[in-house]
C-alpha positions, 0 to 999 in steps of 0.5 A, spaced: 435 456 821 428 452 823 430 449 815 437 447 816 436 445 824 431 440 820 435 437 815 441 435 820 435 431 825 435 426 819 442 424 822 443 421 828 451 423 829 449 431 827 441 431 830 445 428 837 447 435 840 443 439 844 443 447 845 448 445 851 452 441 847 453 446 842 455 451 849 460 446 850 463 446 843 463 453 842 467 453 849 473 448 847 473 450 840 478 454 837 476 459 830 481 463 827 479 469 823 483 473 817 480 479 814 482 480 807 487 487 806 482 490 804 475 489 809 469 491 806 463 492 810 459 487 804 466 482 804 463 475 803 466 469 809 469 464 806 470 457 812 476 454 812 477 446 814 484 443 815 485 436 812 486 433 818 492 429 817 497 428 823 502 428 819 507 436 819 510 434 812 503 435 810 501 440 813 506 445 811 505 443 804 500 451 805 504 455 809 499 460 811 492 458 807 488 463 811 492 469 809 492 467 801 485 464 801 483 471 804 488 476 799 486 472 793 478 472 794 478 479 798 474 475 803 474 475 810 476 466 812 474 463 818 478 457 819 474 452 825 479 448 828 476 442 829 478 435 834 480 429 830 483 424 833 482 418 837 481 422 842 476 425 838 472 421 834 466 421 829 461 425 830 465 430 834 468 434 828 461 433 825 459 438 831 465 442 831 464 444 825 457 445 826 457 450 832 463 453 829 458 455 823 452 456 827 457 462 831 459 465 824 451 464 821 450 468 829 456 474 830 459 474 822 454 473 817 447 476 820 440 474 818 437 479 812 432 479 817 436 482 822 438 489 822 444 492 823 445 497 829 451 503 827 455 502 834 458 510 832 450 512 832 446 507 836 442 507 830 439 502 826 438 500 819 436 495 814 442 490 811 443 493 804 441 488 798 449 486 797 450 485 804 443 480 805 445 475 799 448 469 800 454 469 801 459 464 805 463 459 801 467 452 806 473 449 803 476 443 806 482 437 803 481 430 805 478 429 812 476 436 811 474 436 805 469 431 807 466 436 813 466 441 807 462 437 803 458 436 809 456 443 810 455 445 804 449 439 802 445 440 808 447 448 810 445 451 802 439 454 804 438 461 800 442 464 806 447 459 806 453 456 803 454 459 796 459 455 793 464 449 796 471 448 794 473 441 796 480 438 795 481 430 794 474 429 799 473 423 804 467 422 802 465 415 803 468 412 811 464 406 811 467 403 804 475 400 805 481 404 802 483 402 795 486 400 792 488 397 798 493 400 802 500 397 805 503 398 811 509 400 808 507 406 803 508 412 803 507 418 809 500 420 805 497 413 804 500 412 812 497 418 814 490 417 811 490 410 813 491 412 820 485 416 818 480 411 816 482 407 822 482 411 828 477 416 827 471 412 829 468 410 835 463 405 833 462 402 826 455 406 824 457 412 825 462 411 818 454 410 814 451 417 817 451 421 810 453 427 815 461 423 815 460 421 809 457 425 804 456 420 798 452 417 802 446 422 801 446 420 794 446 413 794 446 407 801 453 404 802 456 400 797 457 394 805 453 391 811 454 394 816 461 389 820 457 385 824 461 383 831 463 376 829 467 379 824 472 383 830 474 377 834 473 376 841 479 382 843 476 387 838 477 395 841 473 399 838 478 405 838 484 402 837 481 399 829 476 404 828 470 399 828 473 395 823 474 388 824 482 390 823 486 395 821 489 392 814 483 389 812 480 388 806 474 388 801 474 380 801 472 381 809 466 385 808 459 383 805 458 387 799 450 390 799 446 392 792 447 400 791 441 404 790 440 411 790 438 417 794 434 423 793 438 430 796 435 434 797 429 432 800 422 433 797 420 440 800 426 443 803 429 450 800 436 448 799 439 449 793 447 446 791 452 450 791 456 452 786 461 446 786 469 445 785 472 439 787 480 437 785 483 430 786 489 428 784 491 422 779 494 418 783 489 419 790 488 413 794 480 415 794 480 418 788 474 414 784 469 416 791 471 423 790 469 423 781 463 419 784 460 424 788 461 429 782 458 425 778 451 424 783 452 430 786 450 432 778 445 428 777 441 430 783 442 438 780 439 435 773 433 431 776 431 435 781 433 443 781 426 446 778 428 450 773 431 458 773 432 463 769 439 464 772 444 459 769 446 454 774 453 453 776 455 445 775 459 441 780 466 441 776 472 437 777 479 439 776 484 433 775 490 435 780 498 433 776 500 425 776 500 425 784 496 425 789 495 432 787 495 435 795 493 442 795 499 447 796 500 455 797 499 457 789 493 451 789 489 455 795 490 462 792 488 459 785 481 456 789 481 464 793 480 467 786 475 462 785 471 462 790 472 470 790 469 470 784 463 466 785 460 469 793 460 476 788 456 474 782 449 476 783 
């Protein structure tokens, strides 16, 4: 893990957590598992991230998405429940998600270097070539798309994340929603909203690359909002470091936009295979396209070349709605992702 411990110290939200820290996540966060029908010792781990809205409408749009994701892709599904909420600001989902990852990496998803010992024997013996391979993949939808996108750039080292479905991702916090969004839209567009709003405790944790993926690939598109522009009664948690809850892109100072190199020189992570839905009609559509097209553009200039095909970014245009994902659209992603953690 030295590699990947290295790539979360170039953000201050990931690389604040100490081993205790972690002890701590690991005491109050709740993982829930489901085997597939079928488990098999070389079953591929597929991790979960809900979408983080706080709405019930939207969370019963998939009834039961442990159980299809593991019946349609034959993998054993980890869902780690990360906190979310005022409460629970940004960066502490970024750590649930990663003490929550190092917990499966640890007791589900050992090492090939480790050796399995038989507890019916007490004996012990070498993982098999199929078990050692990489083979973990990490779904998400809007909030945990975003933690999703996450993992799967800075955890993709040769024994780590091999494929990412990501469902109308929040990649990009430290920009303003757009099209603006009113007070009174609909639930979805009110539900985000009060996302983008509440979820952080102080302005700069929105333009770490750990809560916003995008930001790996490019600086933010905004300065970061300077105390003058809250006014003199300004609370951080009520309005999420923003100057207000309805503000605009007028209100920001736009800055020039140039492009990042992820991965960095020297790492061994290698993108995995990506997919990535996004509704017609999703507020943050255009960042969710931009990500693909950046994430992309990083595979093609800076993957050395490999006899074995390289799987691209591919985006999958959901309907004329905000295309949320739902029962048949899980199963769908399940096959998907079932497939892939199997090819050699």
């Amino acid at each position: 893990m030295a590699d990947v411990q290295s790539s979360r110290s170039l953000s201050p939200a990931a690389g604040q957590a100490s081993s205790e820290d972690i002890m701590h996540h690991l005491l109050s966060l709740q993982m829930r598992i489901r085997n597939s029908p079928r488990p098999t010792p070389d079953a591929p781990i597929i991790i979960y991230l809900a979408c983080g809205l706080r709405s019930e409408e939207h969370r019963r749009l998939i009834h039961n998405p442990l159980n299809s994701l593991a019946l349609s892709a034959q993998a054993t599904v980890v869902e780690i429940c990360y906190r979310l909420s005022p409460k629970s600001p940004f960066p502490k989902p970024i750590h649930d998600v990663i003490a929550g990852y190092d917990w499966i990496c640890k007791y589900l998803y050992p090492s090939p270097k480790k050796r399995h010992i038989d507890s019916h024997s007490n004996s012990s013996y070498a993982l098999s070539p199929l078990q050692s391979k990489k083979r973990i993949g990490v779904c998400g939808e809007l909030a945990g798309g975003s933690l999703a996108a996450m993992l799967a750039l800075t955890e993709c080292n040769p024994n780590g994340i091999a494929t990412a479905a990501l469902g109308n991702p929040i990649v990009d916090w430290s920009s303003p929603l757009g099209p603006y969004i009113p007070s009174d839209s609909d639930n979805l567009n009110r539900s985000i909203k009060d996302l983008h709003t509440t979820s952080f405790a102080k302005p700069e944790h929105r333009y770490d690359p750990f809560t916003s993926p995008l930001l790996f690939f490019r600086t933010p598109a905004y300065e970061l909002p300077t105390p003058s522009l809250y006014g003199t009664n300004f609370s951080p948690l009520a309005n999420g470091g923003l100057p207000k809850t309805d503000y605009s892109p007028t209100e920001l100072v736009t800055r020039r936009r140039s492009h990042r190199k992820h991965p960095p020189s020297g790492s061994d992570l290698v993108f995995p295979a990506t997919r990535i839905d996004v509704g017609s009609r999703f507020t943050m559509r255009d960042q969710a396209i931009e990500f693909a097209e950046l994430m992309q553009r990083s595979v093609d200039l800076y993957e050395e070349p490999s006899e074995t095909p390289r799987y691209r970014v591919e985006v999958v245009e959901r309907g004329q709605d905000e295309g949320l994902w739902e029962e048949q659209d899980v199963m769908e992603i399940g096959r998907w992702m079932g497939e892939v953690l199997r090819r050699d």
